[in-house]
One Martini backbone bead per residue (centre of mass of N, CA, C, O) as a GRO file, in nm:
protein
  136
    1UNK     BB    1  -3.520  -6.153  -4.092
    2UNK     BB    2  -3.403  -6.334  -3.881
    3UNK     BB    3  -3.400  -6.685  -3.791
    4UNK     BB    4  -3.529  -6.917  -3.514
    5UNK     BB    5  -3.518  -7.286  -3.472
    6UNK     BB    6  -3.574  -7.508  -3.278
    7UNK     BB    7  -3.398  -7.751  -3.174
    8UNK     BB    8  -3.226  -8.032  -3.068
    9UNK     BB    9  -2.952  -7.885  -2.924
   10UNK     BB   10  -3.089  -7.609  -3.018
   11UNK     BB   11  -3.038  -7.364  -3.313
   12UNK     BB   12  -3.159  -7.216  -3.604
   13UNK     BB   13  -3.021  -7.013  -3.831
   14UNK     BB   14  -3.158  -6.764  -4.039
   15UNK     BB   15  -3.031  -6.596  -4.380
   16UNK     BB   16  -3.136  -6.314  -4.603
   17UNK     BB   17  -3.103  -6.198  -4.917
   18UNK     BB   18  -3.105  -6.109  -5.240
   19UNK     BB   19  -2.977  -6.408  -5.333
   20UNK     BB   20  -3.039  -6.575  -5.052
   21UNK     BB   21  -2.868  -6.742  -4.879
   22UNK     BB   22  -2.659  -6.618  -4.589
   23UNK     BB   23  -2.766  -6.817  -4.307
   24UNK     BB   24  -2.751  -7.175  -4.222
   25UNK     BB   25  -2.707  -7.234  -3.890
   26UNK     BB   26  -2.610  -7.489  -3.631
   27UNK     BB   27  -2.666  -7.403  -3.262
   28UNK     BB   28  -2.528  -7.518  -3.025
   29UNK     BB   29  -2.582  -7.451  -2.661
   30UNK     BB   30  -2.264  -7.393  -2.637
   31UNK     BB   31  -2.202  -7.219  -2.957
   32UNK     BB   32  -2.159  -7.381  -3.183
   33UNK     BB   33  -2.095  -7.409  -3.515
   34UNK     BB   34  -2.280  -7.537  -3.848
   35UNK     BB   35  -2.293  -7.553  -4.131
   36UNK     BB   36  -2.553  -7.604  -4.373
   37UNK     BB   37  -2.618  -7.856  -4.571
   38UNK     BB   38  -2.749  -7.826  -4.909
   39UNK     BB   39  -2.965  -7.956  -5.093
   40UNK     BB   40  -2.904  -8.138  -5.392
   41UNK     BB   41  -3.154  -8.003  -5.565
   42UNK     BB   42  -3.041  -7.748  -5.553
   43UNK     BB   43  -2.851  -7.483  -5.629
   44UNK     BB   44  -2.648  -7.507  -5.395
   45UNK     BB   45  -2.598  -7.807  -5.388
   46UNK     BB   46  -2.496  -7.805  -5.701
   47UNK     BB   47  -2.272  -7.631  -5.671
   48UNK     BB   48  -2.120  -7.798  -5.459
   49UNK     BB   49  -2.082  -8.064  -5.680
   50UNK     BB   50  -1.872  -7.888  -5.843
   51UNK     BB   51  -1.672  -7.867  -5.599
   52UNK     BB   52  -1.671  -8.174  -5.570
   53UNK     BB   53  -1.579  -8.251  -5.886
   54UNK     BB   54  -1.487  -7.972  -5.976
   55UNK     BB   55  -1.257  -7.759  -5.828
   56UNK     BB   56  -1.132  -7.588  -6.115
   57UNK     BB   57  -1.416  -7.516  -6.202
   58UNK     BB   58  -1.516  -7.366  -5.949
   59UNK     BB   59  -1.294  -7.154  -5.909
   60UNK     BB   60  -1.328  -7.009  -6.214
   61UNK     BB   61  -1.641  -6.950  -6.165
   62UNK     BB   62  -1.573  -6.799  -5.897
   63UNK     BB   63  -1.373  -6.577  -6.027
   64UNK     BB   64  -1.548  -6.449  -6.248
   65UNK     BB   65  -1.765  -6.353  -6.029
   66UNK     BB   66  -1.575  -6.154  -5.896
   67UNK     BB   67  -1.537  -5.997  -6.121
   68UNK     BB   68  -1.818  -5.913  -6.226
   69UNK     BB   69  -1.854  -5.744  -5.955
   70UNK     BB   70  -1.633  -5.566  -5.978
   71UNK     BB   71  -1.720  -5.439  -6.255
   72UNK     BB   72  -1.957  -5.296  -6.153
   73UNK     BB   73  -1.848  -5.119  -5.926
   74UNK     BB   74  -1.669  -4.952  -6.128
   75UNK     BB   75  -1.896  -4.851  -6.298
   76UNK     BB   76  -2.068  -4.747  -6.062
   77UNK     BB   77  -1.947  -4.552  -5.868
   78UNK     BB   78  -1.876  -4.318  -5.979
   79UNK     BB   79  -2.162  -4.250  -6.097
   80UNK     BB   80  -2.223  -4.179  -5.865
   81UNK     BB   81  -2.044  -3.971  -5.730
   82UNK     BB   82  -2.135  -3.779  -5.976
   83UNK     BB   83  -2.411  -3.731  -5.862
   84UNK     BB   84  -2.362  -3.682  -5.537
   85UNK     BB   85  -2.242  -3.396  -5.654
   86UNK     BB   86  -2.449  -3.236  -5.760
   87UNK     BB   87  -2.583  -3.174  -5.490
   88UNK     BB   88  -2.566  -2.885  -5.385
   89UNK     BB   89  -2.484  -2.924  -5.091
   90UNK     BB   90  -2.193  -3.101  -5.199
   91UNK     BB   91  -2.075  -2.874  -5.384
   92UNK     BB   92  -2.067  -2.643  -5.177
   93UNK     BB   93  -1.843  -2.823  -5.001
   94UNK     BB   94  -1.693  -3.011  -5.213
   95UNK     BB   95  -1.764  -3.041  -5.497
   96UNK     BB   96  -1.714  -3.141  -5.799
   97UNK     BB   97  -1.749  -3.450  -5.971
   98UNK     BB   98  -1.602  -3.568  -6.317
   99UNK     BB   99  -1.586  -3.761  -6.586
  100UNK     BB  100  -1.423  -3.826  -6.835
  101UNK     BB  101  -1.616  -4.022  -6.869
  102UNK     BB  102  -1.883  -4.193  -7.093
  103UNK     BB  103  -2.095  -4.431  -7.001
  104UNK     BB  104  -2.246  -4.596  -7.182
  105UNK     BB  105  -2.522  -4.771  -7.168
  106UNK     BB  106  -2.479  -5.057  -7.260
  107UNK     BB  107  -2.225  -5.072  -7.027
  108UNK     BB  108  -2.399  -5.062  -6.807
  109UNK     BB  109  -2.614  -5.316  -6.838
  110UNK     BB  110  -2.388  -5.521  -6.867
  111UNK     BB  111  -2.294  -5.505  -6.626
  112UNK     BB  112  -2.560  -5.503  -6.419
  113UNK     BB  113  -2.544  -5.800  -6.517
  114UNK     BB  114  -2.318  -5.936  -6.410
  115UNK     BB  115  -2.334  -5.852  -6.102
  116UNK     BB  116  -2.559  -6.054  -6.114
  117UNK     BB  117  -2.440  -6.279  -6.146
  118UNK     BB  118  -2.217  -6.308  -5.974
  119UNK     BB  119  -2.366  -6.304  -5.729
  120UNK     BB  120  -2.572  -6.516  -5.760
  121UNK     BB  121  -2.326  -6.716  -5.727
  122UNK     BB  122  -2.243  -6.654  -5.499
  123UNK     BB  123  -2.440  -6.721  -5.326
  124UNK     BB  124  -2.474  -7.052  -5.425
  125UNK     BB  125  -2.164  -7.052  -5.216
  126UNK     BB  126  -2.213  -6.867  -4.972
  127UNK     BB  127  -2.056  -6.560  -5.036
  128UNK     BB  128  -2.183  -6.316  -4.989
  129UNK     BB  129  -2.191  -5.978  -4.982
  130UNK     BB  130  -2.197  -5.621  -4.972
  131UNK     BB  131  -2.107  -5.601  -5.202
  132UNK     BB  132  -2.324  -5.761  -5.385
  133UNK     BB  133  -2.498  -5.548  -5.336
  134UNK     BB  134  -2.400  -5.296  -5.433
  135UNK     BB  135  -2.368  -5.394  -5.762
  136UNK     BB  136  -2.683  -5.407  -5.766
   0.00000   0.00000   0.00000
């Protein structure tokens, strides 16, 4: 991955990621490309029919799936830079950083799942990218 595969007036660009389809575009000879819509039976297709039928519930399931992404990060990036912070060569020439407070396990784990069913969800309407990787 990527793929492409030739079809009749162009080709077909497929590109994924960890939780599904990152690019699954139609490319014709001139340049111009088209979103590939996902069928019905499929989970991004099931997606799509609640963006197109409840829009303010597909909204609200947006935001909530990006907060949920966003405190995964909030959670996982200090304690990672606490982490490579304490490795010899990084302490001896930037110092070391300290979190003020200790992240219990329980909310670690927790966050942990949130990011990735946000990611997940993200993924479901093709908007996934580089943060919900980083998240989880």
């Amino acid at each position: 991955m990527p793929a492409r595969f030739p079809v009749p007036g162009g080709h077909i660009e497929v590109a994924v990621n960890v939780y599904g389809l990152g690019r699954c575009h139609y490319v014709r000879t001139d340049g111009t490309e088209t979103q590939l819509t996902p069928h019905p039976a499929s989970a991004e297709g099931r997606r799509a029919y609640l963006d197109r039928t409840r829009p303010r519930l597909s909204r609200l399931v947006g935001v909530v799936s990006t907060l949920l992404v966003l405190i995964g990060i909030c959670v996982a990036v200090p304690q990672l830079v606490e982490t490579i912070s304490q490795a010899p060569p990084v302490a001896d020439s930037l110092g070391t950083f300290d979190l003020p407070v200790r992240v219990p396990l329980e909310v670690n784990i927790a966050a942990g799942i949130a990011a990735v069913a946000g990611s997940a969800e993200r993924a479901l309407r093709l908007r996934s990218n580089w943060l919900d990787s980083l998240a989880s």
